[in-house]
N, C-alpha and C positions, 0 to 999 in steps of 0.2 A: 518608144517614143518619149514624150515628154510626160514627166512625172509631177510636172509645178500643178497647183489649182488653178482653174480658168480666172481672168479676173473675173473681179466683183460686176464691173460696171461695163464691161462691155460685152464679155463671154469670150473674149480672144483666147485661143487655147496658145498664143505664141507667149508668153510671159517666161520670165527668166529671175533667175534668185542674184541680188548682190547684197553680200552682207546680211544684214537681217531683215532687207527687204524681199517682197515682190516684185515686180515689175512690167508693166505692159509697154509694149512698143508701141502701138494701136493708138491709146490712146492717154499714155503717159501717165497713167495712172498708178502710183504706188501704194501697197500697205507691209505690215509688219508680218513675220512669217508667222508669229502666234496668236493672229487674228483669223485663222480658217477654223470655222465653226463647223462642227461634225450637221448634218441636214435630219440626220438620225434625232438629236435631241431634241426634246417638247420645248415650247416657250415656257418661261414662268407666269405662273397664274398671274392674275390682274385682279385685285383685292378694294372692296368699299373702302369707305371710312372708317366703316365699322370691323371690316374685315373679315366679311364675306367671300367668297369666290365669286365672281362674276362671270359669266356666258354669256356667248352671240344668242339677240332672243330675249335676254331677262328685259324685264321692265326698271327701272333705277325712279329714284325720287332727291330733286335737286335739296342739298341739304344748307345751300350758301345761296344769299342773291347774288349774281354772276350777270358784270358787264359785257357785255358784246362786246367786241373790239372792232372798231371803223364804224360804229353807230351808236345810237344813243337809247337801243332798247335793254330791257335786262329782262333777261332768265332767277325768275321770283323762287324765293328756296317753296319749298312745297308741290314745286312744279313735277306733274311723274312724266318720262318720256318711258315711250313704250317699245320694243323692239329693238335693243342696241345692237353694236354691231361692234366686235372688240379690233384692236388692229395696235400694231405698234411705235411706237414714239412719246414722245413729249407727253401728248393727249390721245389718251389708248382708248379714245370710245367716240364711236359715229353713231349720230342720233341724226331724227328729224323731229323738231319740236314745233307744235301746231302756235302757228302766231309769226313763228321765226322764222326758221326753214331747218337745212341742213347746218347740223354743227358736231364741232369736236369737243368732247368736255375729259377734265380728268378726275381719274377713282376718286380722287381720295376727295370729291367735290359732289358725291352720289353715296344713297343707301340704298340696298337690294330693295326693292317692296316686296 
């Protein structure tokens, strides 16, 4: 049967290779053929400021005072959020911080406690 990777974004198994692309029919979605990532490999660690390893679970302690963005509170550096939750993007750590609520912050804005 078909030898292509499902797309990314839909999971259509009908995708078709032109040139050095992918291709879905479905849902018109194209990427590069040397964008299919083995599901086998680890992520790369997520590292402090300091340059720690970080885990789902550690406790971090805000190292910058950090505006919120669409209001006018701030995240005071000293602050320790407890219980992170690592995830990937831009801002690779979900916190709830008592006062704020839920938020996204990034490493290199945290020190392991």
């Amino acid at each position: 049967m078909n030898e292509f990777p499902p797309c990314p974004q839909c999971n259509s198994l009908l995708t078709y290779e032109d040139a050095n692309l992918y291709i879905c029919p479905e849902c018109a979605h194209e990427w590069p053929r040397h964008a299919t990532v083995a599901e086998d490999e680890p992520p790369a660690a997520i590292r402090d400021a300091v340059g720690n390893e970080l885990h789902d679970g550690d406790s971090v302690t805000v190292i910058k005072d950090l505006k919120v963005k669409g209001s006018s509170l701030v995240v005071k550096m000293g602050t320790k959020v407890k219980n992170i939750r690592l995830v990937t993007g831009d801002h690779d750590i979900d916190c709830r911080i008592d006062g704020i609520g839920a938020m996204q912050l990034k490493s290199q804005f945290v020190k392991k406690a």
